[in-house]
C-alpha positions as CSV (number, residue, x, y, z in Angstrom):
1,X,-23.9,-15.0,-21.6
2,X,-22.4,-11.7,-19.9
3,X,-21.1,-8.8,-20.8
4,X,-17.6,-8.6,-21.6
5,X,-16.3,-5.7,-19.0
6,X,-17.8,-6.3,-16.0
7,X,-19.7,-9.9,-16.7
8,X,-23.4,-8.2,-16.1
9,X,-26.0,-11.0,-17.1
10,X,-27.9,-10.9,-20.1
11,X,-31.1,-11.5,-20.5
12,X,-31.7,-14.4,-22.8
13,X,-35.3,-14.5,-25.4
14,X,-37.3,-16.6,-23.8
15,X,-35.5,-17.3,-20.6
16,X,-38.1,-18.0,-17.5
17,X,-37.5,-15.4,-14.1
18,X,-35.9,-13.0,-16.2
19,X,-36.3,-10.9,-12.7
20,X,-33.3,-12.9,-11.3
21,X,-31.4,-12.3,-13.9
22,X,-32.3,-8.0,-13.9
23,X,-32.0,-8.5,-10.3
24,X,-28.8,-9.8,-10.2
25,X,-27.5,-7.5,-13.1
26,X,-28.9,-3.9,-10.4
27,X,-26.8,-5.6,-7.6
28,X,-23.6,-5.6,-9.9
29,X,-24.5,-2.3,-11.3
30,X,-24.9,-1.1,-7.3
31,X,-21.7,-2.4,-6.5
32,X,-19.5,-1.2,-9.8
33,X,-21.1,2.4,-10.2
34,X,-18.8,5.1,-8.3
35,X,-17.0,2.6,-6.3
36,X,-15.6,2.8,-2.9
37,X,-13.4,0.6,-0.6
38,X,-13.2,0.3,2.5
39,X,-9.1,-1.1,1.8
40,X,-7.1,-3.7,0.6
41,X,-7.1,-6.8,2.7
42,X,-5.8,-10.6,2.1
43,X,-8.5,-11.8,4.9
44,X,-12.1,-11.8,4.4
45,X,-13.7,-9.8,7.5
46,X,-16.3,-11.5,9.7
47,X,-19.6,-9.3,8.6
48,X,-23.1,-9.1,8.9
49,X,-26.2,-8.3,6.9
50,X,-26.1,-4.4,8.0
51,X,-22.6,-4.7,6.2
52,X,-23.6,-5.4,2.5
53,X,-22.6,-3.1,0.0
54,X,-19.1,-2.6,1.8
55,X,-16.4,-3.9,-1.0
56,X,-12.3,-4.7,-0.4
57,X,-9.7,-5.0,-3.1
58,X,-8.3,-8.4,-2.4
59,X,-5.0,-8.7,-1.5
60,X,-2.3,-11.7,-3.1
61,X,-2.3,-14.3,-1.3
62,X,-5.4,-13.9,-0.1
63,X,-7.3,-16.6,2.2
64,X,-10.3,-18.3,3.0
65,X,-13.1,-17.3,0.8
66,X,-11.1,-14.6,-1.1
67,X,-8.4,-17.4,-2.4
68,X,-7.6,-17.0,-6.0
69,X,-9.5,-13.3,-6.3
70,X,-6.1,-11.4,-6.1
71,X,-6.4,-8.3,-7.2
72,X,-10.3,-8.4,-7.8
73,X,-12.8,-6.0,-5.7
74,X,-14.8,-8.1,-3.1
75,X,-18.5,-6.9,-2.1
76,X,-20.5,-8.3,0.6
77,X,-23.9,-8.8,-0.2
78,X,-25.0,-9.7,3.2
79,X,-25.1,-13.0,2.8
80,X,-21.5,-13.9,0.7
81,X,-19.2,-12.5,-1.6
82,X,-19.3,-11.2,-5.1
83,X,-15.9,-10.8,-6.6
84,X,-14.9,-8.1,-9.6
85,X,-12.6,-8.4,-11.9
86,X,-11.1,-4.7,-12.3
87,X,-11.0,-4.0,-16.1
88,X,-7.9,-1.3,-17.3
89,X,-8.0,2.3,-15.7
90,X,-11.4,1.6,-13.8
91,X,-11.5,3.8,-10.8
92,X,-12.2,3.1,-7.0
93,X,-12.0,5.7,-3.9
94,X,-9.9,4.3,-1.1
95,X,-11.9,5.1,2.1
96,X,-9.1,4.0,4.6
97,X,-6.3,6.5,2.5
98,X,-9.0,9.1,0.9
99,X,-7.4,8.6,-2.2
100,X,-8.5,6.8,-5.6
101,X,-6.8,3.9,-6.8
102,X,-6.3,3.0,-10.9
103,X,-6.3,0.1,-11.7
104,X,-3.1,-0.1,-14.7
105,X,-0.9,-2.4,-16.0
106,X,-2.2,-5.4,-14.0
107,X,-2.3,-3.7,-10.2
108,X,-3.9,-0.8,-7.8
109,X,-1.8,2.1,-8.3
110,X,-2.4,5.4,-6.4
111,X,-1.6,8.8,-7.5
112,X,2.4,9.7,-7.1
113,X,3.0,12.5,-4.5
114,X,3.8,15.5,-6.0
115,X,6.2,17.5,-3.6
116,X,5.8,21.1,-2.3
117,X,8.3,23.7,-3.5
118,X,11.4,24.0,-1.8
119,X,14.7,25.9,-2.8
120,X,15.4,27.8,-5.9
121,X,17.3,31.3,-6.2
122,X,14.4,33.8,-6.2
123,X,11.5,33.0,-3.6
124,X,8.0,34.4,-4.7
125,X,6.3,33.8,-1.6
126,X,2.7,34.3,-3.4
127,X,3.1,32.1,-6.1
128,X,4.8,29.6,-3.3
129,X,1.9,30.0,-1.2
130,X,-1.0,29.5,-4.4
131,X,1.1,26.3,-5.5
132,X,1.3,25.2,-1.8
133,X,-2.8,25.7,-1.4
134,X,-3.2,24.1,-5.0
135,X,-1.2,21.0,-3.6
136,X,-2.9,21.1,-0.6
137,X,-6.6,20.7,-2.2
138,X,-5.5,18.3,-4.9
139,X,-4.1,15.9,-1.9
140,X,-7.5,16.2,-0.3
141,X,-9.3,15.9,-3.5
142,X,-7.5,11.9,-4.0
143,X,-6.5,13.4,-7.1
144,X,-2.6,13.1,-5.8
145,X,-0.7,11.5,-3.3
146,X,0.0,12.4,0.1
């Protein structure tokens, strides 16, 4: 039996090597808690053992050993793959985009771009400016698009 959000094991009275069971329960934890990306991908890259810990969101249509995960966050472990499932409004940090991705409604959605100010009959170059810098730190923050 798991838990329902993001399938950690249980442990189970009685079971025998309850430390697989912890063990396995840390290296979802490790890979769920603050989460980063490297980027969405359809094809599994070639990795080695230095690599683990680095996740992807799979891409649809994915291939090889990421078929049928579309969607869900892979992690290399250093040896193979552990696959997510993303639950509503969980959170990941986009490495390749410096952004952080939502997951809503079924899919990855980034944060709209909000555009800078522009026209308008009475120019207030200060307030321009703040609202310009406020923009400018919210971008690099992830917090909205580019």
């Amino acid at each position: 039996m798991n838990t329902p959000r993001f399938e950690l094991p249980n442990i189970m009275v009685g079971q025998a090597h309850k430390e697989i069971t912890h063990n396995e329960a840390l290296v979802r934890i490790d890979a769920l808690l603050h989460m980063s990306v490297v980027a969405a991908a359809t094809n599994p890259p070639i990795l080695n053992v230095s690599d683990a810990g680095k996740s992807w969101i799979v891409g649809a249509g994915a291939t090889g050993k990421w078929m049928g995960q579309d969607l869900a966050v892979a992690t290399w472990s250093g040896a193979d793959w552990d696959f997510f499932r993303p639950a509503e409004g969980m959170a990941v940090w986009d490495q390749g985009n410096s952004v952080e991705l939502r997951y809503v409604d079924g899919i990855w959605q980034s944060p709209s771009a909000v555009p800078s100010p522009q026209g308008g009959g009475v120019i207030d170059t200060e307030a321009r400016s703040a609202i310009t810098q406020l923009l400018m730190q919210l971008r690099l923050s992830g917090i909205i698009g580019q």
